[in-house]
DRENDO-736020 format. One record per residue (C-alpha): residue in one letter; x, y, z. Coordinates in steps of 0.5 Angstrom, whole numbers, plus 500, padded with zeros to 3 digits. Layout:
N
AXYZ
...
This chain:
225
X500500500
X503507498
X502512503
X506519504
X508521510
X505520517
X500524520
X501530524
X497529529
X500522531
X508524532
X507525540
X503518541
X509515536
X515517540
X511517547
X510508544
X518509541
X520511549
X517506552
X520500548
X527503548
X527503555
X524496556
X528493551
X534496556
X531493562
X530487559
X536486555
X540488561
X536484566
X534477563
X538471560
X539472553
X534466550
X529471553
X532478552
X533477544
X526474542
X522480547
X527485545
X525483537
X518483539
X519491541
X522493535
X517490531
X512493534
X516500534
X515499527
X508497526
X506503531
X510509526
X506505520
X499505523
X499512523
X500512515
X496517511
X494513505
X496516498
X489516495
X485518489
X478520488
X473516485
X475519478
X467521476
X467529478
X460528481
X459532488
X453527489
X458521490
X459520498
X465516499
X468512506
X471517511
X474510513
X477504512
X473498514
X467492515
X461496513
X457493519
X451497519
X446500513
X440501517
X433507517
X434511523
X433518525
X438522527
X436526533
X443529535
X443534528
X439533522
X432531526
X429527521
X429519519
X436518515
X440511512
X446511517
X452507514
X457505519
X464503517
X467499523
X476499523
X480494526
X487495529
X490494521
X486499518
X488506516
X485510522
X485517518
X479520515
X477523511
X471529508
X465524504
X463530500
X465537498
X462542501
X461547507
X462545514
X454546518
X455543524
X461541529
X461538536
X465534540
X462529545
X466527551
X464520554
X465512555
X469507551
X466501550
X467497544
X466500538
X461495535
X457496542
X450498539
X450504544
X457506543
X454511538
X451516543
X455513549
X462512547
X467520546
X466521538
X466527534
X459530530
X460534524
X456535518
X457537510
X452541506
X452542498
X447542493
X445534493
X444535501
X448534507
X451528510
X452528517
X458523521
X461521527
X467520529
X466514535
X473512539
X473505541
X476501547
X482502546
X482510541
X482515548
X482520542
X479523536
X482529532
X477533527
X479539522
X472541523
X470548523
X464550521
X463555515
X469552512
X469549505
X472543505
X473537498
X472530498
X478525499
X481531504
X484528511
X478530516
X481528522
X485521525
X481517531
X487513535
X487505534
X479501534
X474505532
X466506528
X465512523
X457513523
X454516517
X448518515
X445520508
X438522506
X433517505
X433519498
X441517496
X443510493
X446506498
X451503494
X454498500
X452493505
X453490510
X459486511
X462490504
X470491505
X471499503
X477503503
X477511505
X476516499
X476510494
X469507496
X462510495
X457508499
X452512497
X450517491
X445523493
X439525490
X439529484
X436535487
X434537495
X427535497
């Protein structure tokens, strides 16, 4: 997989992972027989590594068609939900919600579903259940923004996981931002929520493989209702 750099805001928790393996491989190293001391010591230079590539940004393209109605995946992962539901928290009103489920190996970098302007940003403190927990979408710490063009507005959670004690989004409200733009990073396990109007094509479900930026999971209606 091509990436181009890492992320900007994962430096800190690369080098904090980095300290803490060099100095158990001193311990151990220094402490413990050799038979042992070599195999952990392999295992934290492994780990070292995976961690730096973990916080990849992925160098993708955009679906090629120039269509602002194409929604594409903010995130790497399974699709585990593709439901009606009504989105009580910003749009008030019965939606198709998408939720894209990353494990530990996906990409945890996000990106904008649709070029548009920011209408709504707000992040939520909370629990971190796991983030296939069914209410892990209100109770879990997530971020809520929302897009708007002239197709309709998508509306999307950013949800921490067991293990992601933090989400970081670009949101700011008024701002224009452009499909396949990085949007944020969610450290490690993770949920994206999204929610289309009941009036998109849904073009996945439930156990599709999608890829953040190249997948379109759903194409918005030629016109606002």
């Amino acid at each position: 997989m091509k990436f181009s750099k890492i992320d900007n805001d994962s430096y800190g928790t690369i080098l904090t992972c980095w300290c803490i393996c060099a100095l158990l491989i001193f311990l151990v190293a220094r402490f413990l027989p050799i038979w042992i001391s070599i195999p952990l010591c392999l295992f934290f230079v492994v780990f070292m590594i995976f961690i730096t590539w973990f916080f990849r940004v992925p160098d993708r393209q955009t679906p090629e068609e120039e269509n602002d109605r194409l929604v594409t995946s903010v995130a790497d992962g399974k699709v585990v939900i593709v439901d009606k539901v009504y989105e009580k928290e910003f749009l008030q009103r019965d939606c198709i919600q998408i939720s894209v489920y990353m494990d530990f190996f996906d990409v945890h970098c996000n990106f904008w579903p649709i070029t548009g302007q920011v209408t709504y940003y707000k992040y939520h403190p909370g629990k971190y259940f796991l983030a296939f927990h069914p209410k892990s979408s209100e109770l879990n710490e997530h971020s809520s923004s929302a897009l708007k063009n002239q197709f309709g507005e998508v509306f999307f959670k950013q949800i921490a996981g067991t293990f992601a004690r933090r989400i970081v989004c670009y949101s700011e409200p008024g701002k224009i931002e452009y499909r396949g733009d990085q949007c944020g990073v969610i450290k490690f396990g993770s949920r994206i929520d999204l929610f289309v109007p009941l009036e998109a094509e849904v073009k996945v479900k439930v156990g599709d493989k999608v890829r953040a930026v190249e997948s379109v999971l759903a194409v918005l209606p030629s016109c606002l209702g």
